[in-house]
PLY file of the C-alpha trace (Angstrom):
ply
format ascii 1.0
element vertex 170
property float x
property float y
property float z
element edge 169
property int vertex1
property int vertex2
end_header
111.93 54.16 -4.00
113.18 51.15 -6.35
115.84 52.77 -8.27
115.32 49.87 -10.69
111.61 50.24 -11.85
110.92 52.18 -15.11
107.91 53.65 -13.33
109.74 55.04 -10.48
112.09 56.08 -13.18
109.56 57.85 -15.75
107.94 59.90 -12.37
111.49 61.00 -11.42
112.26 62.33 -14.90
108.46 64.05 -14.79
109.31 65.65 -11.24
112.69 67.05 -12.76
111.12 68.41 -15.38
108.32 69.79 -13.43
110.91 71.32 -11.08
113.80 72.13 -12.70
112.59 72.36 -16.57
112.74 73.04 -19.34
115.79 70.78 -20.45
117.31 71.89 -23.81
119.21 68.58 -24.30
118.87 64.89 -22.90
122.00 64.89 -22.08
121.27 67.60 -19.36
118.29 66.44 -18.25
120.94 63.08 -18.01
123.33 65.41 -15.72
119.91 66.20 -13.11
119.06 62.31 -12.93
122.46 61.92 -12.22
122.23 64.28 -9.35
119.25 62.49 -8.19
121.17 59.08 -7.80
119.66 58.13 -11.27
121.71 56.41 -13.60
120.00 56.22 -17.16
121.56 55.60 -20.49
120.76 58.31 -23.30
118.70 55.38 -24.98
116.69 54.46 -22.10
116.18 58.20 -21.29
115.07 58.85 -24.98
112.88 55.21 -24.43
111.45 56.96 -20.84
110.91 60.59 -22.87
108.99 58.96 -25.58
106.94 56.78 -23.09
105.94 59.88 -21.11
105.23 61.81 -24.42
107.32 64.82 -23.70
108.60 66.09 -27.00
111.29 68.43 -27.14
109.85 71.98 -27.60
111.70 75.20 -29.04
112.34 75.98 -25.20
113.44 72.24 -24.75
111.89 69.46 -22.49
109.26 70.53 -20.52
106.35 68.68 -18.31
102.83 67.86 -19.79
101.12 70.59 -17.29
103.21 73.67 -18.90
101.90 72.70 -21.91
98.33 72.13 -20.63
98.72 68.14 -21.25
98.91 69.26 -25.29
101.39 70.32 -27.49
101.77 73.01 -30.00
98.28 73.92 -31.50
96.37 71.61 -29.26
97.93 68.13 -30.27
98.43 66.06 -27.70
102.01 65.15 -26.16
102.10 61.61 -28.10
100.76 60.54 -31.51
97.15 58.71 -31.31
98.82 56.00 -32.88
101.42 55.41 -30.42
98.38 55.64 -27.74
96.40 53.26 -28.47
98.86 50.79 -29.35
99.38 51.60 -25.96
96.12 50.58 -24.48
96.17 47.52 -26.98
98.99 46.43 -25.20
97.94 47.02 -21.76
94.25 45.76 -23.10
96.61 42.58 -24.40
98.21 42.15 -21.41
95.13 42.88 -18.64
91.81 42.25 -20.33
89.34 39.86 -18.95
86.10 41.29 -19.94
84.09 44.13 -21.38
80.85 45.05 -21.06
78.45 47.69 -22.21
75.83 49.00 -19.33
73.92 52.15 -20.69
76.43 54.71 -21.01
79.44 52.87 -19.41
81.73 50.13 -20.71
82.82 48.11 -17.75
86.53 46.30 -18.24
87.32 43.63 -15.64
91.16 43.08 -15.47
92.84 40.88 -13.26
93.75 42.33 -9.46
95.80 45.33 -9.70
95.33 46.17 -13.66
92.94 48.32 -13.85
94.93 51.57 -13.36
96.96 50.84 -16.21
94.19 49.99 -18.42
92.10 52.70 -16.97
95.14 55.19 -17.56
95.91 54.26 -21.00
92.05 54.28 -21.88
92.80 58.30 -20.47
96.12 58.78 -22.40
94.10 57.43 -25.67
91.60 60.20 -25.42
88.70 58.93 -27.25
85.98 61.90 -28.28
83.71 59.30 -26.78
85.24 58.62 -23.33
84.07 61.33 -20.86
86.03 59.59 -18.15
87.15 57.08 -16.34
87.10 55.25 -12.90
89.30 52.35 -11.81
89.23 50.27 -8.60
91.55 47.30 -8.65
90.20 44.99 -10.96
87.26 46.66 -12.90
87.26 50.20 -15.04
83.98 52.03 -15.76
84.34 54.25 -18.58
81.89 56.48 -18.89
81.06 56.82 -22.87
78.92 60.42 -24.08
76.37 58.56 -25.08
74.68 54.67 -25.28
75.57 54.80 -29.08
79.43 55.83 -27.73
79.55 53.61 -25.11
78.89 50.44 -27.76
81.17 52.04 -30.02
83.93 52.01 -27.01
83.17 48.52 -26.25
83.43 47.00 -29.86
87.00 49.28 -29.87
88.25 47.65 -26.62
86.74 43.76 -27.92
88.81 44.58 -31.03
92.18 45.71 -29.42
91.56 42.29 -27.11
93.66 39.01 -27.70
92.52 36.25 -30.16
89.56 34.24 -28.66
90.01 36.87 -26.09
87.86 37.27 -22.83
84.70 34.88 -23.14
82.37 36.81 -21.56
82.93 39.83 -23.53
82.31 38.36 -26.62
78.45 36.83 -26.76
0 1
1 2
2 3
3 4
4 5
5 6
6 7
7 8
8 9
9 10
10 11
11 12
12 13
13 14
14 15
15 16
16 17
17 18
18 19
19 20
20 21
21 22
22 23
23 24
24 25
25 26
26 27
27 28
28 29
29 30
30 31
31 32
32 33
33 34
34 35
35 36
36 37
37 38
38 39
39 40
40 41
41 42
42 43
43 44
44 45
45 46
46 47
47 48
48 49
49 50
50 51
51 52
52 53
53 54
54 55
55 56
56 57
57 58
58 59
59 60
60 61
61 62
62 63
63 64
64 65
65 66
66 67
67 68
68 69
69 70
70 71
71 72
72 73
73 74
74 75
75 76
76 77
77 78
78 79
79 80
80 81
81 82
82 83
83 84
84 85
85 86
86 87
87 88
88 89
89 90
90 91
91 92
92 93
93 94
94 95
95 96
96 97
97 98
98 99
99 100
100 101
101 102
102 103
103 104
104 105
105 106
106 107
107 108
108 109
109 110
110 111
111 112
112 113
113 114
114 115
115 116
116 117
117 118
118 119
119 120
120 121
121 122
122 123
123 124
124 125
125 126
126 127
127 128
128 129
129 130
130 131
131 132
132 133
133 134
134 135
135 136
136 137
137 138
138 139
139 140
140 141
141 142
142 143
143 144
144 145
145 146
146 147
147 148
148 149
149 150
150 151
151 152
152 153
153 154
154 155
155 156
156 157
157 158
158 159
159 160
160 161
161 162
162 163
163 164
164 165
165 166
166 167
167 168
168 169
């Protein structure tokens, strides 16, 4: 495991949680990473907490499936703001197309992007995504309806770089 990569990082401190949780301070769940042969600064952990959308709770830090992926009364872990920022980045940084078939969008992304598009189109939780599917370079999202589905793909053209992909925008 590459004790450098934020990823790597971010699943350790999930994992912890999962196992060892809940954490009523950083600076324990600090102490655990530690014990793991992480070393993490409190801003980088508070960075990597933030990221991951675990908020502290009255019982302290604990993992997205104790909470059933939501927070208290049914919000989820992160604001929708801070979400789809998220996917605009990721759009930002991976988008090559978008395209409306029926009820899918289909979002071509350079080899290897798709998962991270594909998981912040998840993390986002539209009401009009019903899912998603991601190979290596292309994402279907499957919209509720045809109406949804266009409504997805002007979203996803919007969040796109200026001039962005060519063949999304006819």
């Amino acid at each position: 495991m590459n004790m450098n990569s934020a990823a790597a990082r971010r699943e350790a401190i999930l994992q912890i949680v999962k196992d060892e949780g809940p954490f009523p301070s950083q600076d324990e769940l600090r102490k655990a990473l530690r014990e793991r042969g992480w070393r993490v600064t409190q801003p980088t952990l508070s960075r990597d907490l933030r990221e991951l959308g675990l908020p502290r709770t009255p019982a302290g830090y604990v993992a997205p499936d104790d909470l059933g992926g939501r927070g208290v009364q049914g919000v989820p872990l992160s604001p929708a703001d801070l979400r789809e920022e998220k996917l605009g980045q990721r759009l930002r940084l991976f988008l090559i197309s978008v395209r409306r078939a029926g009820t899918l969008v289909v979002v071509k992304t350079p080899p290897g992007g798709a998962n991270a598009v594909a998981r912040a189109i998840d993390e986002a939780a539209f009401s009009d995504v019903v899912g998603t599917l991601a190979g290596d370079d292309t994402i279907f999202v499957a919209g509720a309806t045809i109406a949804a589905a266009g409504r997805l793909e002007r979203r996803f053209l919007d969040m796109a770089p200026p001039g962005g992909p060519r063949e999304a925008r006819r």
